[in-house]
C-alpha positions in Angstrom: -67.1 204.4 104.6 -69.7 204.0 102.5 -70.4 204.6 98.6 -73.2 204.3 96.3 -74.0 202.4 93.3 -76.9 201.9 90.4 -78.0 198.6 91.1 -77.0 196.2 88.4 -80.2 195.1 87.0 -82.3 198.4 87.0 -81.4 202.0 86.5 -83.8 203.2 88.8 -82.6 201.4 91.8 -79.3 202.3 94.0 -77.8 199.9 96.7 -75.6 200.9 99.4 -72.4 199.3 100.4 -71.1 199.6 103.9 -68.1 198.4 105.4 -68.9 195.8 108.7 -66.3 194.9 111.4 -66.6 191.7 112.7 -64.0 190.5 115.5 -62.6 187.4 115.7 -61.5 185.1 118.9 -57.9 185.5 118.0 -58.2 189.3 118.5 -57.9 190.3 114.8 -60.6 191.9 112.9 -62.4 190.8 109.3 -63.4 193.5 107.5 -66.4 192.9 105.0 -67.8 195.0 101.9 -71.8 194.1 101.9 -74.3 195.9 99.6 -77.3 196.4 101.8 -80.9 195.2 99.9 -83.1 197.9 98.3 -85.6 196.3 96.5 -87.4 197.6 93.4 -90.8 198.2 93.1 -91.5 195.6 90.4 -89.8 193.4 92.9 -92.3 191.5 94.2 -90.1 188.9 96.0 -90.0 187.8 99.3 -86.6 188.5 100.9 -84.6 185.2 101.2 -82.4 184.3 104.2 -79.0 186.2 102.4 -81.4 189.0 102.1 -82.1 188.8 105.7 -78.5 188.6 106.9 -77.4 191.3 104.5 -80.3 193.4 106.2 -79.1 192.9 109.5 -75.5 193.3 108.5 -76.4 197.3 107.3 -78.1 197.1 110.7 -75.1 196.7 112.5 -73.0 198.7 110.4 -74.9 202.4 110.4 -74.5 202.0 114.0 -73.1 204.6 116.3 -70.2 202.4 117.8 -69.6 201.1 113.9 -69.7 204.6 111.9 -66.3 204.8 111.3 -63.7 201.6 111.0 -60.9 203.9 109.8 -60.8 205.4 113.1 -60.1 201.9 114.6 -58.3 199.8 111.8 -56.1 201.2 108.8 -57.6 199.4 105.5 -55.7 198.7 102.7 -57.2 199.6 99.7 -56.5 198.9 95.7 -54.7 201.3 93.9 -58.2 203.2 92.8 -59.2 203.8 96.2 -58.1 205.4 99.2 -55.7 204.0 101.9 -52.3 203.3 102.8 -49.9 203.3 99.4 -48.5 199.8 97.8 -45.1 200.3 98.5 -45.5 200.4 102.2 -47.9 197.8 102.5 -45.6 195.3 100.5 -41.7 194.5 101.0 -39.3 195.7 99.2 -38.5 194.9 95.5 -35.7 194.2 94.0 -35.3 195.0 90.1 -36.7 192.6 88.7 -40.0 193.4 90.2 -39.2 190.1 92.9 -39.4 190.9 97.3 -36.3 191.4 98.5 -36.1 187.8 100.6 -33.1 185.8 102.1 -30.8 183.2 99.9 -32.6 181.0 102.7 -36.1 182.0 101.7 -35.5 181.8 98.4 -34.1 178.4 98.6 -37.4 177.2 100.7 -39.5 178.7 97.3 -37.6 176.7 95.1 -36.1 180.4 94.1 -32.6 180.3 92.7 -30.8 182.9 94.5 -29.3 184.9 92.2 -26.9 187.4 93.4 -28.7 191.1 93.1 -26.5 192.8 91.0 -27.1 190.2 88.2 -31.2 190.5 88.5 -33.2 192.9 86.2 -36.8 193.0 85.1 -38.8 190.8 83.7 -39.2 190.6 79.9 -42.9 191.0 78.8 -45.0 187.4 79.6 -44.2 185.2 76.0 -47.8 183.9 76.8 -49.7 187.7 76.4 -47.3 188.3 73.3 -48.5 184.6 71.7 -51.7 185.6 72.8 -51.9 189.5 71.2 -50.1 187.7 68.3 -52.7 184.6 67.4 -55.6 187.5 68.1 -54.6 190.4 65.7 -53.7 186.3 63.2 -57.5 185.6 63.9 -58.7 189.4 62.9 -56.7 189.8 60.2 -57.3 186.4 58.4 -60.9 184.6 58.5 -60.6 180.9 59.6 -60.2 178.5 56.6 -60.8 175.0 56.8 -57.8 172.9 55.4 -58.8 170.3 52.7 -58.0 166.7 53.3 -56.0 165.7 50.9 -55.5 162.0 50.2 -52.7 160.0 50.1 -52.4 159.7 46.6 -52.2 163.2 46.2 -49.8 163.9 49.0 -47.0 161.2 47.6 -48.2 163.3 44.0 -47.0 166.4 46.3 -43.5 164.8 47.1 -42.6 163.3 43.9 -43.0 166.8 42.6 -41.1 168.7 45.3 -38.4 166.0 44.5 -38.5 166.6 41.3 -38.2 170.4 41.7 -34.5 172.0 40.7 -33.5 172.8 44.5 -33.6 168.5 44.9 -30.0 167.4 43.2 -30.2 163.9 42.6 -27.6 162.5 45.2 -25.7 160.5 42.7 -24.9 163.8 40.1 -24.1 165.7 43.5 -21.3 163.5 44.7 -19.6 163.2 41.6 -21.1 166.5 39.4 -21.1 164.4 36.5 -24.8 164.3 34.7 -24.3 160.6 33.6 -23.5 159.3 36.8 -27.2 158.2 37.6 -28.0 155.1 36.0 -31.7 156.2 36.2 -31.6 158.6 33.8 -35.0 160.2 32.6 -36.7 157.8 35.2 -34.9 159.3 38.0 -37.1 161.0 40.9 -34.6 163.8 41.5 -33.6 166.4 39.8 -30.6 166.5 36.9 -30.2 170.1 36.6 -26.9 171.4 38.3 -26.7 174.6 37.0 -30.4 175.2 38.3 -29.5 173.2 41.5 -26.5 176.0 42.2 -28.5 179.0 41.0 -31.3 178.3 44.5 -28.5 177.0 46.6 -28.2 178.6 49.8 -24.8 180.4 50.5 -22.2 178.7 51.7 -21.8 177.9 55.6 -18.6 179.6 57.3 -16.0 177.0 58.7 -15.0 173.7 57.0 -16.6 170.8 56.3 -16.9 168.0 58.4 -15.9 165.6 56.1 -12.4 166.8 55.0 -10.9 165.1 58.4 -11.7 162.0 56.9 -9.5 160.1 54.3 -12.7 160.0 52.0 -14.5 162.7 50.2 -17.3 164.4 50.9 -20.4 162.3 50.4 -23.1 165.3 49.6 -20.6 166.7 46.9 -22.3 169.9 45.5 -25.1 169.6 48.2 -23.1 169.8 50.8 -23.4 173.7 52.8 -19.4 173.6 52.7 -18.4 172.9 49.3 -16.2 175.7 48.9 -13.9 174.2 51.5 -13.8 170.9 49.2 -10.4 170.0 47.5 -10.4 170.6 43.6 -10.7 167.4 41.2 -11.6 165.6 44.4 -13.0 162.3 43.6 -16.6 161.4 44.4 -17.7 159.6 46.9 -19.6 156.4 46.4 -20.9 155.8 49.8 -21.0 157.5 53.1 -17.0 156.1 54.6 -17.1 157.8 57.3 -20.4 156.7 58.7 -19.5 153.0 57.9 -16.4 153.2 60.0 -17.6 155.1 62.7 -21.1 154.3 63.2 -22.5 150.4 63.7 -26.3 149.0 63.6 -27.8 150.2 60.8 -30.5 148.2 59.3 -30.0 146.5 55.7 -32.0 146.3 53.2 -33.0 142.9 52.9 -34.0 142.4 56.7 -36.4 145.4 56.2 -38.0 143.7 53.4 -38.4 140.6 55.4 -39.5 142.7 58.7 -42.1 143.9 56.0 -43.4 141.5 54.3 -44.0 139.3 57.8 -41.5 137.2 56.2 -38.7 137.1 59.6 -38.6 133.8 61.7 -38.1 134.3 65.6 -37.0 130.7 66.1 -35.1 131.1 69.6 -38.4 133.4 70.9 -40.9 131.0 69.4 -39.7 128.0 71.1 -38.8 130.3 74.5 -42.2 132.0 74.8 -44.0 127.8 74.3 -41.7 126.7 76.9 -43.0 129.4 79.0 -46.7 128.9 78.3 -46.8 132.5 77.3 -48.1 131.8 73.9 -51.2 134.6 72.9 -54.9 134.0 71.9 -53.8 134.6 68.8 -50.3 132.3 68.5 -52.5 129.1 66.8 -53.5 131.3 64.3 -50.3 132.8 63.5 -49.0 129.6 63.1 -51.4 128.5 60.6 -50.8 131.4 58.7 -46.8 130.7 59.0 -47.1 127.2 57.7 -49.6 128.5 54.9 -47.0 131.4 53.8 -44.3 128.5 54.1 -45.6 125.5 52.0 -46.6 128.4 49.1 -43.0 129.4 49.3 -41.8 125.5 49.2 -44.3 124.0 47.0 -41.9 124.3 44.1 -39.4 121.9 46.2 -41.5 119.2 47.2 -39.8 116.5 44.5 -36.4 117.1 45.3 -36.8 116.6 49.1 -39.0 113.5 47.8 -36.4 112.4 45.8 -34.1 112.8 48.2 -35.6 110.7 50.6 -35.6 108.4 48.2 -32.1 108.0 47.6 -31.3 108.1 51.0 -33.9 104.9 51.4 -31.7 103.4 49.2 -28.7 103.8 51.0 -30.2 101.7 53.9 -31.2 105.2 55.9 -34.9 104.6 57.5 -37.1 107.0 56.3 -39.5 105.7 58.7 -38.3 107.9 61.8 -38.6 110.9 59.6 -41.8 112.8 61.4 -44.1 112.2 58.8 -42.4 112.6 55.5 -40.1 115.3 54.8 -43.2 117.7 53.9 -43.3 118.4 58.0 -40.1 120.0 57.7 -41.6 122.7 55.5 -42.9 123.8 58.7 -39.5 123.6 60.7 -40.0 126.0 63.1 -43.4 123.8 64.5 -40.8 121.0 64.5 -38.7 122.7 67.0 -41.9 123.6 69.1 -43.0 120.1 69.0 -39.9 118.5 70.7 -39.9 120.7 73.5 -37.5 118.2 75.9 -35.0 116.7 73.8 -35.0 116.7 70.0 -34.9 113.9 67.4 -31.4 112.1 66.9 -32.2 109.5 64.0 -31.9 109.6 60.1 -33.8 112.8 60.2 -30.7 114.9 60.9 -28.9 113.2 57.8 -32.0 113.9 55.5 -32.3 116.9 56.8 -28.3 118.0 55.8 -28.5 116.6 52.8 -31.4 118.3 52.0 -30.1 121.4 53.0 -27.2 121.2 50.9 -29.6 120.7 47.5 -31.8 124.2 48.7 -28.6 125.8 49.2 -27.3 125.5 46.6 -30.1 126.9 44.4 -31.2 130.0 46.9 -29.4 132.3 50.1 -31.5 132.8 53.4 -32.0 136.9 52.5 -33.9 136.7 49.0 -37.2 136.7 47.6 -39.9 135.5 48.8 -40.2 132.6 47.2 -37.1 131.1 48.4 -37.4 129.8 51.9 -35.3 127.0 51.1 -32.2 127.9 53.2 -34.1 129.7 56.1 -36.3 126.3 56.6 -33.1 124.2 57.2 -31.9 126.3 59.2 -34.0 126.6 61.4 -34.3 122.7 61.0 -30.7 122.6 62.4 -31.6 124.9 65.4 -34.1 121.9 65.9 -30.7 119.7 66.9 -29.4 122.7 69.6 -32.5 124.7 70.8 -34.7 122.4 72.7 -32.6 120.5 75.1 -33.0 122.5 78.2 -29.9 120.7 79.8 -28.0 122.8 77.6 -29.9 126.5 78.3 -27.1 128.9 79.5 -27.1 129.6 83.3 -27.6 132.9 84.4 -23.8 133.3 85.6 -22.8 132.2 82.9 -24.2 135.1 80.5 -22.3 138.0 79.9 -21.9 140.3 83.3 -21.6 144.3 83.3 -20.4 146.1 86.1 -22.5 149.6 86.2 -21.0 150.0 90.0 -19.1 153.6 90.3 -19.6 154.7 86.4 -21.6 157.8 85.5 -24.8 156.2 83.3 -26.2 158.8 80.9 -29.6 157.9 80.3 -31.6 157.3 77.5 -33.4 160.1 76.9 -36.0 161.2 74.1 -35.4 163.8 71.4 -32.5 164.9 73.1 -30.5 161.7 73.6 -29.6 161.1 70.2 -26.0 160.0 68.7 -24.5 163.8 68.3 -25.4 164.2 71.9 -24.2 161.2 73.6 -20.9 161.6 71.9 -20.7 165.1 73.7 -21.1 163.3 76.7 -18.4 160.9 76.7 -15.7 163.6 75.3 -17.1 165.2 78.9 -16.5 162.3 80.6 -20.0 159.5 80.3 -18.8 156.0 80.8 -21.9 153.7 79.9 -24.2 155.5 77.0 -27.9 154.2 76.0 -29.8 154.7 72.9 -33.5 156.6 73.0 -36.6 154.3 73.6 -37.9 152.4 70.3 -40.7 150.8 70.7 -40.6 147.2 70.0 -44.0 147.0 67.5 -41.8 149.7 65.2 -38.2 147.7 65.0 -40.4 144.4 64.2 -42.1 146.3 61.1 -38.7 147.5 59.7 -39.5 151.9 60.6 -35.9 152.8 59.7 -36.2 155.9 61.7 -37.3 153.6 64.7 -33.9 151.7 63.7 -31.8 154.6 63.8 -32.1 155.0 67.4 -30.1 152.3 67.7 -26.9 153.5 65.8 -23.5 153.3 68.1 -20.4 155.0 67.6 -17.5 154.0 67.8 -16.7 156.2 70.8 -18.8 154.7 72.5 -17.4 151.8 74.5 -20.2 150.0 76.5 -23.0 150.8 75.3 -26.9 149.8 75.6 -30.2 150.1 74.0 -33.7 150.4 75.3 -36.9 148.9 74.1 -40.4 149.5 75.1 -43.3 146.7 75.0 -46.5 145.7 75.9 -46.2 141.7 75.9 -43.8 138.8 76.3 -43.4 137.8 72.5 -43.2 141.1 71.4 -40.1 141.8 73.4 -38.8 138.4 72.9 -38.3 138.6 69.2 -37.7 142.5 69.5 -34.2 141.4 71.7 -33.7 138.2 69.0 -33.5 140.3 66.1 -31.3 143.0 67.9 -28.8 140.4 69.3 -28.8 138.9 65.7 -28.4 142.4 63.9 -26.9 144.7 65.9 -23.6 145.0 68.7 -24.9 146.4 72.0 -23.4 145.1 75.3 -26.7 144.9 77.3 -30.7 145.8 76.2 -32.7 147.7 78.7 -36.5 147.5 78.7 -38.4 150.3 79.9 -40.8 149.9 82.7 -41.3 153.1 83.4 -42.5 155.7 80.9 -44.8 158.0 81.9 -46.1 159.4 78.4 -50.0 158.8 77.9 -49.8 156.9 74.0 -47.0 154.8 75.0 -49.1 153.7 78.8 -52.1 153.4 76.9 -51.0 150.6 74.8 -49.8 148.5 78.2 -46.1 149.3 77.8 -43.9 151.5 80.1 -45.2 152.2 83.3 -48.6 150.5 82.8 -46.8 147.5 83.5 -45.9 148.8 87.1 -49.9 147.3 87.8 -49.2 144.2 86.0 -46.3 141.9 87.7 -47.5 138.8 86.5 -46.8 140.4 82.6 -43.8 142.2 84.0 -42.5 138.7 85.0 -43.4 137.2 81.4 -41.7 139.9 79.6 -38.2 139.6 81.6 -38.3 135.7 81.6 -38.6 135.7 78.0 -36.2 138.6 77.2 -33.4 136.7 78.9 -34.1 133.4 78.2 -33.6 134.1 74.0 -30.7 136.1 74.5 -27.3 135.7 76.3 -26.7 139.6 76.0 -27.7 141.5 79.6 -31.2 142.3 80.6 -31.6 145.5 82.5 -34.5 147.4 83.3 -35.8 150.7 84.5 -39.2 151.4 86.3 -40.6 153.7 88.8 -41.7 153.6 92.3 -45.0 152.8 91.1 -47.7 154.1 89.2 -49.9 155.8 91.5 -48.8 158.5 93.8 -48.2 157.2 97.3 -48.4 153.4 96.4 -45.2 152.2 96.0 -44.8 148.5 95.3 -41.2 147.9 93.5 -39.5 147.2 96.9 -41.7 144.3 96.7 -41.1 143.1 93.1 -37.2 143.6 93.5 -36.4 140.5 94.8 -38.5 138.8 92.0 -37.8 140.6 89.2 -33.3 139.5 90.0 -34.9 135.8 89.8 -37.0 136.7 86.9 -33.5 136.9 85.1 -32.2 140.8 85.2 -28.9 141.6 85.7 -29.8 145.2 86.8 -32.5 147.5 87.5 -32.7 151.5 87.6 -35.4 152.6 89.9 -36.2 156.5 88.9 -37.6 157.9 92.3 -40.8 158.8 91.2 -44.2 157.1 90.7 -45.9 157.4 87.1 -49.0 160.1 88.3 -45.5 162.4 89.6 -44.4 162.3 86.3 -41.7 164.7 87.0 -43.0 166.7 89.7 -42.0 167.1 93.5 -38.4 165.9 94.8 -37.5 162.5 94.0 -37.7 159.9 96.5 -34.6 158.8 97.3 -35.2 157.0 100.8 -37.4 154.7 98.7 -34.9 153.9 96.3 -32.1 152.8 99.0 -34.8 150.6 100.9 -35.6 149.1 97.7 -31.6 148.6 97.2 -31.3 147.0 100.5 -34.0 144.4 100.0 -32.4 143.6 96.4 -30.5 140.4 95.9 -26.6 140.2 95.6 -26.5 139.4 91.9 -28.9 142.1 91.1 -27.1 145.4 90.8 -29.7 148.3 91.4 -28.8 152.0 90.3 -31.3 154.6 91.4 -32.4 157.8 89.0 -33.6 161.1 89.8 -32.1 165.0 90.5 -28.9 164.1 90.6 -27.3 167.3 89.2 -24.3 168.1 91.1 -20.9 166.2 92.5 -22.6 166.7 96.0 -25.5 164.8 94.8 -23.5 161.6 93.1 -21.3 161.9 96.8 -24.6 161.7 99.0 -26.3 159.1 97.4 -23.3 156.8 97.5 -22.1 157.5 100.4 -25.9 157.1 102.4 -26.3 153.3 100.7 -23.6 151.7 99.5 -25.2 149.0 98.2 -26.1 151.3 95.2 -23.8 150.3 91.9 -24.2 153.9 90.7 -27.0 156.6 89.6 -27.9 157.3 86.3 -28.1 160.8 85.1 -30.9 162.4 82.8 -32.4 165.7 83.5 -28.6 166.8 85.0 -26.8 166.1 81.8 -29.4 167.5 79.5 -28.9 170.9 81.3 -25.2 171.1 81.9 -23.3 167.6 80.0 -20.2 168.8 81.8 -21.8 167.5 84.9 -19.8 164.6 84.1 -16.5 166.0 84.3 -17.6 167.4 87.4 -18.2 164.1 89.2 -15.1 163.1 88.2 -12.8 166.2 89.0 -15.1 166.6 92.7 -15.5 170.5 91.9 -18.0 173.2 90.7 -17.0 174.2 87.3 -17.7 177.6 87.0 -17.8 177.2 83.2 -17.5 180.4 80.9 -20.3 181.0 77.9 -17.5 180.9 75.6 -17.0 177.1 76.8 -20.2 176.4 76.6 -20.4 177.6 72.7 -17.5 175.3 72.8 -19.7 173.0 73.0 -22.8 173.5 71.3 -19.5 173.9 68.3 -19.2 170.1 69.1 -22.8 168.9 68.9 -23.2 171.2 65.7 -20.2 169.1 64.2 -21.1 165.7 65.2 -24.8 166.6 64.0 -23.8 167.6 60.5 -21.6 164.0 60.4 -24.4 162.2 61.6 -27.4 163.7 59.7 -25.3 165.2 57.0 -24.1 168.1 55.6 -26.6 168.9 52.6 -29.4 171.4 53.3 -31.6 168.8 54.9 -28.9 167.7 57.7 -27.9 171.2 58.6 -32.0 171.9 58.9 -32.4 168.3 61.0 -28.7 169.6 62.8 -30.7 172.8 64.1 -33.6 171.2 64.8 -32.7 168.8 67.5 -29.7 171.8 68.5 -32.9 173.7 69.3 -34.6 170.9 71.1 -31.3 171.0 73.4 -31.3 174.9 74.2 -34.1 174.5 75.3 -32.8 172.6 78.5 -29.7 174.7 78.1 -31.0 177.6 79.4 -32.2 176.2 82.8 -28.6 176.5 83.8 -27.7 179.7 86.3 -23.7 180.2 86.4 -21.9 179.7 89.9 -20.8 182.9 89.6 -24.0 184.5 89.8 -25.3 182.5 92.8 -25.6 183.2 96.7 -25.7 179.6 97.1 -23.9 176.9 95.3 -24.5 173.8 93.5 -27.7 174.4 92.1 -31.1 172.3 92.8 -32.7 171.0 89.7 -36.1 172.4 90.9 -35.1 176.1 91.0 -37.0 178.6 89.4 -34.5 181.1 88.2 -35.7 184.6 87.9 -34.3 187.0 85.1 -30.9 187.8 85.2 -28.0 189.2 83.5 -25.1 187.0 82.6 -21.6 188.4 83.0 -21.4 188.8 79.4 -23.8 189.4 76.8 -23.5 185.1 75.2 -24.2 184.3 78.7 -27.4 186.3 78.8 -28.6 185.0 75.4 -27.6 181.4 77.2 -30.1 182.2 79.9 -33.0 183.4 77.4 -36.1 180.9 77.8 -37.4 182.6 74.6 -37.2 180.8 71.3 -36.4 183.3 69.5 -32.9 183.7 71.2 -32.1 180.1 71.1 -32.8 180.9 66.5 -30.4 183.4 66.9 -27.8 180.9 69.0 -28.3 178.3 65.8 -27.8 181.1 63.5 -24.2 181.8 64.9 -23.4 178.6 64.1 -25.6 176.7 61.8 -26.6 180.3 59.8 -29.9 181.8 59.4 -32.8 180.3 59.4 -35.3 179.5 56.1 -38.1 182.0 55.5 -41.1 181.4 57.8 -38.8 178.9 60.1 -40.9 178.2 63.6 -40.0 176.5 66.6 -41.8 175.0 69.4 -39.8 172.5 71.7 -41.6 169.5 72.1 -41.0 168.8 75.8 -42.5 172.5 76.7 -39.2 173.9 78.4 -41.0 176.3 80.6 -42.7 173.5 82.4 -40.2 172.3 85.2 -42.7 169.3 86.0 -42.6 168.0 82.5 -40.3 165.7 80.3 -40.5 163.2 77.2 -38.2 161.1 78.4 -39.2 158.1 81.1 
């Protein structure tokens, strides 16, 4: 049992290796591999205290009674060396390379236990691929260091690609008429139709989505389906369909206030003072305020004088007015100022007629120099705002019962408009919008605004904000009350992503209650629509501390709370811990509804949870949905829907056609369509049929191994390579552009992982 080899670090030297038995108490025997010392000549070292032990180890094994362990103990060697084969010294395999093990052993690995006819090997490792791919990249091309370009030269970039003939200006493409943009020569788009046509990409098969609708299409010749378009069709001025079916959309002239710093919070302002919540920073912001304000009304100083003045004369004291009319330029510090009942003397008469000389030379929502209107009114919200005797009560806001209906939750990336109308066609009852964070709305990001678009399908539905401090979130919820319909506003508690915990929002408040409590006090106080909120059990692992903020945070002025069963360091790893959430729900008030989150992914799981605490009002449903949306209908039809692929491409046929009305139908939608379609398959294929299963419903930590599907869509379903989930998009979006690449943002492959909090 022993071999010989040149010693690694001179070619003149050779050390032997000898095999050494040494028995343990539990009657077993370690076997050990040990070279034995030959020192060199030039070696002048003294031997160490390894060295000794290795010495008496070769002592011990060129004895008699040790010559030969094979003799005693069969070894099992590597494939290059002697001993017993591989295939007896391991279980048996199945196809796909996998030990043949139990449906119960699987089930203990977090296996799915697929049924063996369906398994086969599995497909080369995507990882060595990437990896053979990026290295024969890096041979072939030398590493080039990209120029910073600045911005200047980028928006150069863009006004050139817009200018370029595949860019139809939109206003020629919905009518096809060259004089139909009243820009003319200065127009940033391109006028060329005939060019336009010549690059256009084929036409897309099927109709398009727009013909359902009484109006034409918007996109006109952009649109992928203008062969389906009626002939001598007018063209469309505006987007009808969208208008009629789709609600909260921000307009132009509260972006250019939200811009320009220009917006007045007056219901938050006077809420967050009453609270003591004000920031280092809120004196100074004032100043600034007033400053902006008395340059905006410096023009109308003599007419309020004058009007004063004729009021004087008609016996009105001008006296009681709080120091000449000029403190009403800064209104708003009015309000703050009378903070337990406001001012009931000739102010309020001044004040109207005032009012009715600035508007009748300006409207609230116009340039900046006219604050006329916006000061008096806010001057008339000094009358209703400050008397606390007149605050709402709690019962007396608007109520929503989540108890028994199936929450879809918002979710990032995935949980956009297209999607959530899926989900109520399969049976959702309360919808959210994705997380926007509340710094974004309040600087006017339209595509921070467009995650809180409703449709009209959707019945009771919510939005969710993110934040990091009370006045934030105060005038976040203002504005949204004032410019949008939602039935309740959720703030998130609980999101586990690194940028968003850095900045003190999301979960990062889970170590803060005294801000937690600041930011819900404040929420609900400026607005009578529902406060909800969702956090986790905590933010590190094994400290949970929400079952001792629950009763606090109903008093605090929520209407509801979703507890996700998992602390922020889980992230989305391990089981969630659902024991936790029904002691939390136990020790919640009566009037504060709680609704736990977390792995719900079958009927059995809804039935469990609300059956083992009925104080729960329901469970909301992320993860579940994103991987089979009919998980709804299944709740509420109590069965496992063995659903065919031809039903599922049924509805990915759905998402595809809401997309296309929600993005649009030009090049750019169908590209955005595909995009987030991707973004979806990428969940999508986590689903294993019932069909193919030993053991029904599925968990949502299963592994699934690779497996055929009982038809060959059903095997491209179950594909966790991009590439298959292109050539899904391709059947019904068409191919994709030259050098299209894909990455999912959420890393599908990684169980543990999500955007979403």
């Amino acid at each position: 049992m022993a071999e010989w080899s040149k010693a690694p670090d001179s070619s003149s030297g050779l050390r032997k290796r000898a095999w050494i038995q040494i028995p343990l108490l539990t009657g077993f025997v370690f076997l050990l591999k040990v070279p034995t010392p030959c020192y060199l000549e030039h070696n002048s070292t003294p031997p160490t205290a390894r060295d000794k032990l290795r010495t008496e180890c070769a002592r011990r094994a060129n004895s008699p009674a040790m010559e030969d362990p094979s003799k005693d103990l069969p070894l099992v060697t590597d494939s290059k060396t002697e001993g017993v084969p591989a295939s007896q010294a391991q279980p048996p395999s199945n196809s796909n390379g996998t030990a043949q093990r139990t449906p119960e052993e699987l089930v203990a690995r977090a296996i799915a236990p697929i049924k063996p006819e369906f398994l086969r090997p599995p497909p080369p490792s995507r990882t060595t691929q990437n990896n053979a791919v990026s290295d024969a990249n890096t041979n072939a091309k030398q590493p080039q260091v990209k120029e910073k370009k600045s911005k200047r030269q980028l928006k150069r970039e863009r006004r050139q690609e817009q200018k370029s003939a595949s860019n139809l200006c939109p206003e020629i493409a919905k009518t096809g008429d060259v004089n139909a943009c009243s820009y003319k020569d200065k127009c940033r788009f391109s006028h060329d139709i005939e060019a336009f046509l010549s690059l256009k990409p084929d036409d897309l098969e099927g109709d398009c989505p727009f013909t359902e609708a009484d109006a034409p299409c918007p996109y006109g010749l952009a649109c992928r389906f203008s062969g389906t378009h009626k002939d001598g069709a007018p063209g469309a001025t505006s987007n009808l369909l969208k208008k009629s079916s789709e609600v909260n959309g921000l307009s132009k002239d509260v972006q250019k206030l939200l811009w320009k710093n220009k917006m007045h919070f007056t219901k938050a302002n006077a809420v967050i003072k009453s609270l003591g919540l004000e920031g280092p920073n809120w004196k100074k912001k004032q100043l600034v305020d007033k400053e902006e304000d008395e340059v905006g009304l410096s023009g109308s100083h003599a007419a309020d004088e004058n009007e004063c003045k004729k009021a004087a004369d008609d016996s009105i004291d001008c006296s009681e007015c709080p120091s000449t009319i000029s403190a009403s330029v800064n209104a708003e510090d009015a309000c703050e100022t009378v903070e337990i009942r406001p001012s009931k003397k000739a102010k309020c008469v001044v004040d109207e007629k005032c009012s009715d000389e600035v508007e009748g030379d300006a409207t609230v929502l116009d340039k900046d120099s006219d604050k006329d209107s916006e000061e008096t009114e806010m001057a008339d919200d000094v009358v209703a705002e400050p008397d606390r005797s007149l605050k709402i009560h709690p019962r007396e806001k608007m109520l929503i019962d989540f108890r028994e209906k199936l929450y879809l939750a918002p979710l990032t990336t995935v949980g956009n408009l297209p999607y959530r109308r899926v989900c109520k066609t399969l049976g959702a009852d309360v919808t959210c919008g994705e997380m926007a964070m509340c710094t974004n709305l309040l600087q006017g990001q339209a595509s921070e605004w467009a995650l809180l678009r409703r449709h009209s399908s959707e019945d009771l539905f919510g939005v969710q904000i993110c934040g990091a401090h009370p006045d934030t979130v105060a005038r976040t919820v203002e504005l949204i009350e004032k410019e949008c319909t939602v039935d309740f506003i959720d703030i998130n508690m609980g999101c586990p992503i690194d940028i968003v915990v850095d900045k003190g929002a999301g979960s990062s408040l889970l170590t803060r209650p005294a801000r937690m409590k600041g930011i819900i006090q404040a929420a609900s106080s400026t607005v009578d629509r529902p406060i909800t909120v969702k956090v986790r059990t905590g933010y590190f692992e094994g400290k949970n501390r929400i079952d001792s903020l629950i009763a606090d945070i109903g008093s605090w002025g929520a209407t509801a709370v979703t507890i996700h069963g998992r602390s922020r360091q889980q992230r989305y790893s391990k089981l969630a811990d659902w024991d936790y959430i029904y002691q939390c729900t136990r020790k919640a008030p009566s009037a504060l509804q709680v609704l736990g989150n977390g792995d719900v992914f079958s009927y059995l799981d809804w039935n469990k949870h609300v059956s083992d605490c009925p104080e729960l009002s329901s469970c909301m449903i992320a993860r579940g949905a994103l991987i089979k949306p009919w998980l709804f209908t299944e709740i509420k039809e109590q069965r496992h829907w063995d659903i065919s692929s031809q039903e599922r491409l049924n509805i990915l046929k759905d998402y595809v056609r809401f997309g296309l009305e929600h993005w649009g139908s030009d090049k750019k939608g169908v590209e955005t369509t595909r995009h987030f379609l991707l973004e979806w398959l990428s969940y999508t294929c986590r689903y294993i049929p019932v069909g193919l299963l030993d053991v029904i419903p599925q968990r949502l930590n299963w592994r699934p191994p690779s497996y055929y599907g009982r038809d060959d869509l059903e095997t491209l379903m179950a594909s966790d390579s991009a590439a298959d989930w292109i050539r899904i998009s391709e059947m019904l979006l068409g191919k994709v552009p030259d050098g299209f690449t894909f990455a999912p943002k959420h890393k599908s492959n990684a169980y543990d992982r999500a955007e979403n909090g």
